[in-house]
DOZA-732325 format. One record per residue (C-alpha): x, y, z. Coordinates in steps of 0.25 Angstrom, whole numbers, plus 2048, in hexadecimal, padded with zeros to 3 digits. Each point is the difference from the previous one (the first is absolute). Layout:
<recs>
XYZ;...
</recs>
This chain:
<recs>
C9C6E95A5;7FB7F17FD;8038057F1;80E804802;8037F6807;7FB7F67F5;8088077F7;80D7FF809;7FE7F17FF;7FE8007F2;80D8067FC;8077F880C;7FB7F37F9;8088057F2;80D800808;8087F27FE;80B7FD80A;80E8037F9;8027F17FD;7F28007FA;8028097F7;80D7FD7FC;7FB7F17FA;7F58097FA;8098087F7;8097F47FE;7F47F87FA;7FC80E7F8;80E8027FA;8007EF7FD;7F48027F7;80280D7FB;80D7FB7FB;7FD7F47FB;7F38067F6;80880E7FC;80E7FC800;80D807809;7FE80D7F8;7F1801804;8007FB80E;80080E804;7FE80580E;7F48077FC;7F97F27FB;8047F980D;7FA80C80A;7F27FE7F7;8027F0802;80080180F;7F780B801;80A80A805;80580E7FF;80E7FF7F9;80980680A;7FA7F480A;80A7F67F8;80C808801;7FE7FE811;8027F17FC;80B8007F5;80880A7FB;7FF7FE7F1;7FA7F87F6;80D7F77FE;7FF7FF811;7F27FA7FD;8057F67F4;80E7FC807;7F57FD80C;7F87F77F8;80C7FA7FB;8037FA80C;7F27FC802;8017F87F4;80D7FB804;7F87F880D;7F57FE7F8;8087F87F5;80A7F980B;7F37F9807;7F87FB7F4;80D7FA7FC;8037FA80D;7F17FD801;8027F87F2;80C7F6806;7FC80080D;7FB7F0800;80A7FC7F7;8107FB805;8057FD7F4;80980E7FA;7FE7FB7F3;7F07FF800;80080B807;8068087F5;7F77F97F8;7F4804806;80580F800;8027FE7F0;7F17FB7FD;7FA80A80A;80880B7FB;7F38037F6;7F47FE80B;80980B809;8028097F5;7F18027FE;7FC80080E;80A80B803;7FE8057F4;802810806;80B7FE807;8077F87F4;7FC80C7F8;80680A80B;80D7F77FF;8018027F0;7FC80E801;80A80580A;80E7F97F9;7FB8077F2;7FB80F808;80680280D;80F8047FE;80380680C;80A7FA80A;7F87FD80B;7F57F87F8;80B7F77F8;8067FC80F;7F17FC805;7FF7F97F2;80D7F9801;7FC7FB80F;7F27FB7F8;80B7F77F6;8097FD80A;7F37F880B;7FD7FA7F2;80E7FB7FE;8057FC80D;7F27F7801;8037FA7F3;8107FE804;7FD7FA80E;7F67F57F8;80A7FD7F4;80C80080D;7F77F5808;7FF7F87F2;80E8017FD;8057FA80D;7F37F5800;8067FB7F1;7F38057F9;80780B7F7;80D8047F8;80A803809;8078077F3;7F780C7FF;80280980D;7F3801809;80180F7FD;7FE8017F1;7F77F4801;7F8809807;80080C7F6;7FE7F67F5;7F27FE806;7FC80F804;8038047F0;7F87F57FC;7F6804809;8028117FB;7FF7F97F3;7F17FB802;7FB80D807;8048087F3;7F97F67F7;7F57FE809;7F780D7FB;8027F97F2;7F57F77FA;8097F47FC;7F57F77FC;7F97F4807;80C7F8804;80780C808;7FD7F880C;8067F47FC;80B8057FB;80380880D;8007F3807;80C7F97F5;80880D801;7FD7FE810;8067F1801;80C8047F5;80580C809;8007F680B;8057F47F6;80D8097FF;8037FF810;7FD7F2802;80C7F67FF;7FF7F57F5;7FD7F2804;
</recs>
């Protein structure tokens, strides 16, 4: 009796609450993804990452693109709090925007895998559902970046000539820009040079003296 019992507990301790279990495969597919690739982040791989029978992921997520548009929007509240985290101190829009430009690199390689999941998903995932969860990723980047270059506009910091909205897409495709050369051995001065192409993206937006 004592022996069946023990092994009662035993299995009972393997059982995760659904919430549980459901950040477990997230951070699975997240690593999965980010070493092999959409193609390879199979379901397969992610069961043996969390230790599970395969059908115990298709109780939390209906498909493999339900679990990348889920990390999609993880990323999404991941991104949007190191960049507030980032101007947080600051009241000046203008330098604001400027500390996003020069920290743009530190963030890239902090989040590195979820950068990667970004780049991976516009070039794979072509079904309707995963563009729309992409586009609101673009569309919290934009709206951050519009609502600073709007607040510097109206303070008398940056050129009222360039709307706020394509201010805004100017930076994001600079910063896309950076994320594809990034895997790329540039030399030495890479890092130096990612500052100057920081301060000339912002050096378009702000008004002449």
């Amino acid at each position: 009796m004592l022996v069946i019992t023990n092994i009662m507990k035993c299995k009972f301790t393997k059982r995760l609450p659904g919430v549980e279990r459901r950040r477990s495969i997230l951070d699975a597919a997240l690593l999965v993804l980010s070493r092999e690739g959409y193609a390879g982040m199979t379901t397969s791989r992610i069961a043996r990452r969390v230790g599970v029978a395969e059908p115990i992921l298709y109780r939390h997520f209906s498909s493999k693109r339900a679990i990348l548009r889920a990390l999609l929007d993880e990323v999404i509240a991941r991104m949007m709090a190191a960049f507030r985290e980032v101007v947080e101190q600051e009241t000046d829009p203008a330098a604001a925007l400027r500390r996003i430009c020069r920290a743009y690199p530190d963030l890239a390689r902090r989040y590195e895998k979820e950068f990667r999941i970004i780049n991976q998903s516009v070039i794979e995932a072509r079904d309707p559902e995963t563009r729309a969860a992409l586009g609101r990723h673009y569309e919290a980047y934009h709206a951050f970046l519009r609502d600073l270059i709007e607040k510097g506009q109206q303070a008398g910091a940056l050129r009222r000539d360039i709307p706020a909205d394509v201010g805004a897409w100017h930076m994001i495709h600079g910063a896309l820009g950076f994320l594809m050369m990034q895997g790329v051995n540039l030399g030495p001065r890479f890092p130096q040079d990612v500052a100057c192409l920081a301060d000339a993206t912002l050096n378009g937006l702000l008004k002449s003296a």
